[in-house]
C-alpha positions in Angstrom: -4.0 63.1 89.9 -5.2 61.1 87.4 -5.4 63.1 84.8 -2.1 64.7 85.5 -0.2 61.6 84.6 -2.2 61.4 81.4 -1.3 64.8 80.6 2.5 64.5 81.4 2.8 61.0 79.4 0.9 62.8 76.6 2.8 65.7 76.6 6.1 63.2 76.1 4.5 61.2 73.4 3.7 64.8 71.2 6.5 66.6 72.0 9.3 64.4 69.8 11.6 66.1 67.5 10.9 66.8 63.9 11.6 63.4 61.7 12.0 66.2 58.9 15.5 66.0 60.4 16.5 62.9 59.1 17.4 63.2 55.3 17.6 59.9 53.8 20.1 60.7 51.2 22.8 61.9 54.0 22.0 59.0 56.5 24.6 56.8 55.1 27.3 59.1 57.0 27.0 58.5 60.8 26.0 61.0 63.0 25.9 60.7 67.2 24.4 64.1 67.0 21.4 62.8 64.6 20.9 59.8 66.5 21.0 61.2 70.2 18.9 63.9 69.6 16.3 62.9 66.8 16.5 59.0 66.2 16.7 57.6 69.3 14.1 60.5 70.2 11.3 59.2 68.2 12.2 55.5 68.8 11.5 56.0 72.2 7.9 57.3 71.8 7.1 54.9 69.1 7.6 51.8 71.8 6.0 54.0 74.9 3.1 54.6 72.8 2.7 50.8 71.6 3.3 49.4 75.4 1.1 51.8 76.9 -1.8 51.1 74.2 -1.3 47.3 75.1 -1.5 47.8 78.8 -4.4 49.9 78.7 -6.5 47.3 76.0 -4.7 43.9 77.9 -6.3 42.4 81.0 -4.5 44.2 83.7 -6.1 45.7 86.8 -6.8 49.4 86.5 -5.1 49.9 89.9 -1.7 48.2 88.4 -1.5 50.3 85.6 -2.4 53.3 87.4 0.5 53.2 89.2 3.2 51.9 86.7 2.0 54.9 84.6 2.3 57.0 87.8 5.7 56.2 88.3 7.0 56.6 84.1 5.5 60.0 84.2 8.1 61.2 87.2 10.8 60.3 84.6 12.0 63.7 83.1 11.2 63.4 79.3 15.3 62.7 78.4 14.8 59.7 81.0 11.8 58.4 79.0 14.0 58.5 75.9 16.6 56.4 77.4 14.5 54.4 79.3 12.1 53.6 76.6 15.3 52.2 74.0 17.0 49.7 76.4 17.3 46.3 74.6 14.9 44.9 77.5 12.1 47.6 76.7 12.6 47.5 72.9 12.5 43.3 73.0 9.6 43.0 74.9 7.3 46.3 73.4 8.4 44.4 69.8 7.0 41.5 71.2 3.9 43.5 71.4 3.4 44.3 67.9 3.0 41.0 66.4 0.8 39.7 64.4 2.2 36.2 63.7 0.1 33.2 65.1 3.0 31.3 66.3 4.6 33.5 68.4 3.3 34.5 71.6 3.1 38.1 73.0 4.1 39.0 76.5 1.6 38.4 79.2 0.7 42.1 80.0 1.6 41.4 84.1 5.3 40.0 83.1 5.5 43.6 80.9 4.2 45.7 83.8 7.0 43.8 85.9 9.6 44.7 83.2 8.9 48.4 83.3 8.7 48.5 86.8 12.4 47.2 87.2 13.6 49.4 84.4 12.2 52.2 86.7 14.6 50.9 89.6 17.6 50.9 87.4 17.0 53.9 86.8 15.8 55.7 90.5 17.6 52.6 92.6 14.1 52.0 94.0 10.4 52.0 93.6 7.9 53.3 95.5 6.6 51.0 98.2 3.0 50.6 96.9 4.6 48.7 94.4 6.3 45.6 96.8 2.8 43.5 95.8 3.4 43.1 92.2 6.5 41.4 92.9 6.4 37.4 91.5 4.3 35.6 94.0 6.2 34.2 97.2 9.1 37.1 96.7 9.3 39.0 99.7 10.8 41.9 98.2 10.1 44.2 94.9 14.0 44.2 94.1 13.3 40.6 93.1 11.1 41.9 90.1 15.2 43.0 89.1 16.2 39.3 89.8 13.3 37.8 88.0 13.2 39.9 84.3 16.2 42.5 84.5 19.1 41.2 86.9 22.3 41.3 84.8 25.0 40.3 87.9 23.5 36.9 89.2 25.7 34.4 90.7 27.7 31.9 88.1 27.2 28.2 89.0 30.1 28.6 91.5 28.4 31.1 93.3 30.9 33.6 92.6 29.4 36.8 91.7 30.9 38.4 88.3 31.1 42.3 87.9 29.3 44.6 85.5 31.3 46.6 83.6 30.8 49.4 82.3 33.2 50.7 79.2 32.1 54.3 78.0 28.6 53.5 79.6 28.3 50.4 77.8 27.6 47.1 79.9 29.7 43.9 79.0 28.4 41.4 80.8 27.5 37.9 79.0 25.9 35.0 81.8 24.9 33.8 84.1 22.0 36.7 83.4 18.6 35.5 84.0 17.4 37.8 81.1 19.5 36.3 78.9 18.9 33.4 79.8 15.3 33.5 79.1 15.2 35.8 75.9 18.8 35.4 73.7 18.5 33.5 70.8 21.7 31.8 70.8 22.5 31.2 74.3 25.0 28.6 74.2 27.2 31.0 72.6 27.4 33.1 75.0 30.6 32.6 77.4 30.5 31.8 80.9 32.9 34.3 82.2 35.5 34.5 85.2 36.4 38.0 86.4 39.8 38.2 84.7 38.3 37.0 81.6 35.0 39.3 81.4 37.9 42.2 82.4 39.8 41.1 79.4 36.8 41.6 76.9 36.0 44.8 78.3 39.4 45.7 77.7 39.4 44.6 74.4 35.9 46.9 73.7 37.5 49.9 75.2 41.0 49.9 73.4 38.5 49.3 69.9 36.3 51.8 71.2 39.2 54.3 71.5 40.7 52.8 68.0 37.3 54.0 66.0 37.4 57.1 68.0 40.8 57.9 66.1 39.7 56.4 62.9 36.4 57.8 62.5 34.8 59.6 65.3 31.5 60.1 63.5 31.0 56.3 63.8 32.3 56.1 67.3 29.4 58.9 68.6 26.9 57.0 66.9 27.5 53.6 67.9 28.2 55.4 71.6 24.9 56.7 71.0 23.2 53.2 70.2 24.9 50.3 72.0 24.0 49.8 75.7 25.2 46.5 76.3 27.6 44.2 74.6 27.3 40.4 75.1 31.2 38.4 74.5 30.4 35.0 72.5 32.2 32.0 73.1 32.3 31.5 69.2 34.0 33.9 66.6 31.0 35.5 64.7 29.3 38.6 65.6 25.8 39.7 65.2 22.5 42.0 66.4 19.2 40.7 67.5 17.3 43.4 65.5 14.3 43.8 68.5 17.3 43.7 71.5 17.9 47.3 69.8 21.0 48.5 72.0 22.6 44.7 72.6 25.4 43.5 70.3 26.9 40.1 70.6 30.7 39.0 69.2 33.3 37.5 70.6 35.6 40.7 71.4 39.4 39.0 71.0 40.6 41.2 68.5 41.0 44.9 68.9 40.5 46.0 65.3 37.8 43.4 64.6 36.1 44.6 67.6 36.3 47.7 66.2 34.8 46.7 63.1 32.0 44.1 64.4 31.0 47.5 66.6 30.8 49.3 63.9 28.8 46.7 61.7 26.2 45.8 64.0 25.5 49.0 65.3 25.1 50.6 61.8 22.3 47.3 61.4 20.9 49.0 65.0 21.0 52.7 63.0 19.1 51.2 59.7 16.6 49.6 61.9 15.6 52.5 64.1 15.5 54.3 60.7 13.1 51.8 59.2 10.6 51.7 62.6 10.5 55.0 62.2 10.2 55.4 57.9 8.6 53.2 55.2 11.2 52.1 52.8 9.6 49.7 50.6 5.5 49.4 50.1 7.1 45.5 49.6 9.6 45.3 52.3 9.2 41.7 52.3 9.3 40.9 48.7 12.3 38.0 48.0 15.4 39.4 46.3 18.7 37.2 45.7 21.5 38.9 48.1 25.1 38.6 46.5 26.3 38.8 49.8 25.2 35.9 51.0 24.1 34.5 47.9 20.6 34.0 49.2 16.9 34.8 48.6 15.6 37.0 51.5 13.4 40.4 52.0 14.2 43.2 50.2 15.5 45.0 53.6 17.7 42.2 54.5 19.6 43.5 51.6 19.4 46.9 52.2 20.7 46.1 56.0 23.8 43.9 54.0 24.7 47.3 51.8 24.1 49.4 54.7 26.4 48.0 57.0 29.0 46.9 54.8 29.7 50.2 53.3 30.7 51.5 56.7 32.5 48.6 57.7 34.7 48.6 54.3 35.2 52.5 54.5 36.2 52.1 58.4 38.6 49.1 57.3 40.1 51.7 54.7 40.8 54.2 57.5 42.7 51.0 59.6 44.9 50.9 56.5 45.5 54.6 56.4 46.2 55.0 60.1 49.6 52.5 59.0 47.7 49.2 60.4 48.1 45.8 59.0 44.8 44.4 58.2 44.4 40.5 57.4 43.0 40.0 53.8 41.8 43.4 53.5 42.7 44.1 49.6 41.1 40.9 48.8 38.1 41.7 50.8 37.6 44.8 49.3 37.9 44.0 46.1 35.1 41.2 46.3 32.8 44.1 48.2 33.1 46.0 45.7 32.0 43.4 43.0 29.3 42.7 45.5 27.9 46.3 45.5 28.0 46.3 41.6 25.5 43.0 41.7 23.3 44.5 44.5 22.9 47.7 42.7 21.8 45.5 39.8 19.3 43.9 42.0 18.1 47.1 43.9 18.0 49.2 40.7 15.4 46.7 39.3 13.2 46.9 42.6 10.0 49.7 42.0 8.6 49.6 45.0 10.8 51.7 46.9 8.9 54.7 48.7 10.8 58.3 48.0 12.5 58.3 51.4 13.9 54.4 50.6 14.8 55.3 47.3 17.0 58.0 48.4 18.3 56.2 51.4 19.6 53.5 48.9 21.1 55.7 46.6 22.8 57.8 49.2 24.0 54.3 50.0 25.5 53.0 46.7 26.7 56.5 45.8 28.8 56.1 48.9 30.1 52.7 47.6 30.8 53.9 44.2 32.9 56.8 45.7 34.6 54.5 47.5 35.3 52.3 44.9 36.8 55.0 42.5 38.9 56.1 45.4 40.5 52.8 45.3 42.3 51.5 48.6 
């Protein structure tokens, strides 16, 4: 029995797809079909293969993980790759990779407890054998949902707010106990009634349908990536890069919402690309960004190039669909001057591997074409 579930998680982990499928050079255009069935793919095996190698080496009893493996290896191998890239998973199996002194890795049982109620999301229960590893003095194992996972706890009125679902994307913001414990800005985060939650998602789905029409390439990838979208209380928008899967803005605006989708999700594309590929042999070496006019990592201004190409070429579409876009020939005039400066900065960096180097220049050569096609 034992060695059966061995064999069937083994059998996940080296059967991925070829990452000879991902050409640097052409990643720039977006691509649900790359993403579903090769990115996302690998992604998932890469965070398996790291939580199950801290499991095994972490002080947890060999029964426990016995039987959290032997419930993952019932999951058929498509499961695996969904399961394995929720923003939960991919927070917490990040968690387990670092290195860094001052912040603390997850304590192997609370990780164990985490997969275990990403398993009931998924089958709607868990075997019984598994009721004891509930927190102690729960009588049930659907509180291990409550405790790490539960997305549709009571507000402070005890009103309970819907889920809901747009295109299979969650929008939900608190009261969530994961978010809760985990998001970095959580005073941002609205406090929603039903009509005003119902309102955001509204707001995703007509922006949803308005990239479909303006670029559907971005739409299936960003369909592709994002599993749950978090409504701000503020107007800014953002990704936490190891929540791979949760975007955060404030969802008022149809077209912005259309663009901040767009955006962060293209950071959430570059960054599955860059678990999965070596860029830079200096990643972190400090480069001046004219974007934000600011010394960071090299990446960081890889990510700002990435991500603003696609959002100035789906602004560009806006236009040419007939809409009226605030600002938009000033803003693109001063992305343009910024991609002339950060080519400048990028073209003096030597330390990019082959697959970064042709990653940025597949990136710039976009923003040039865009630039001599004008607006």
């Amino acid at each position: 029995m034992i060695r059966a579930v061995q064999d069937t998680l083994l059998s996940y982990l080296g059967s991925g797809p070829d990452p000879g499928r991902v050409v640097p050079y052409e990643c720039v255009v977006p691509s649900g079909e790359l993403t579903r069935e090769v990115v996302l793919p690998l992604v998932a095996r890469r965070n398996m293969r790291d939580a199950l190698r801290y499991l095994c080496g972490a002080s947890v009893a060999v029964d426990v993980r016995a039987d959290l493996f032997d419930i993952l290896s019932d999951l058929a191998h498509d499961e695996m790759d969904t399961f394995f890239t929720q923003p939960e998973v991919t927070d917490w199996v990040d968690r387990v990779r670092v290195t860094s002194p001052i912040i603390r890795r997850p304590n192997p049982n609370d990780l164990v407890l985490l997969l275990i109620a990403q398993y009931e999301k998924f089958r709607g229960n868990v075997p019984d054998r598994l009721v004891r590893y509930a927190p102690e003095g729960e009588e049930s194992h659907r509180r291990i949902a409550g405790y790490l996972l539960r997305r549709d706890s009571d507000n402070p009125d005890g009103v309970r707010l819907p889920v809901l679902e747009v295109e299979g994307i969650s929008v939900q913001g608190l009261p969530c106990v994961w978010l809760s414990v985990n998001f970095p800005e959580v005073d941002w985060i609205s406090v929603q009634s039903k009509s005003e939650i119902r309102q955001r998602a509204n707001i995703v789905a007509a922006a949803l349908d308005l990239t479909e029409r303006s670029w559907p390439e971005a739409a299936a990838e960003l369909k592709s990536i994002v599993r749950w979208i978090v409504p701000l209380n503020v107007v800014e928008s953002f990704n936490v890069p190891a929540m791979r899967g949760l975007l955060a803005f404030d969802a008022l605006s149809v077209w912005r919402t259309s663009a901040d989708l767009v955006h962060e999700a293209s950071h959430n594309a570059l960054s599955n690309l860059l678990d999965l590929f070596t860029v830079s042999r200096s990643p972190l070496d400090p480069v001046r960004s004219p974007f934000s006019n600011e010394s960071g990592p090299l990446t960081s201004l890889v990510h700002s190039c990435w991500s603003f190409t696609r959002e100035i070429e789906l602004q560009r579409r806006f236009v040419r669909l007939g809409m009226d876009i605030p600002r938009y020939t000033s803003t693109w005039r001063k992305t343009m001057k910024f991609f002339e400066l950060a080519e400048q900065v990028l073209g003096a960096h030597n330390s990019f591997t082959p697959f970064g180097a042709e990653l940025v220049r597949g990136v710039l050569d976009r923003a040039g074409a865009i630039a001599r096609e004008g607006l």
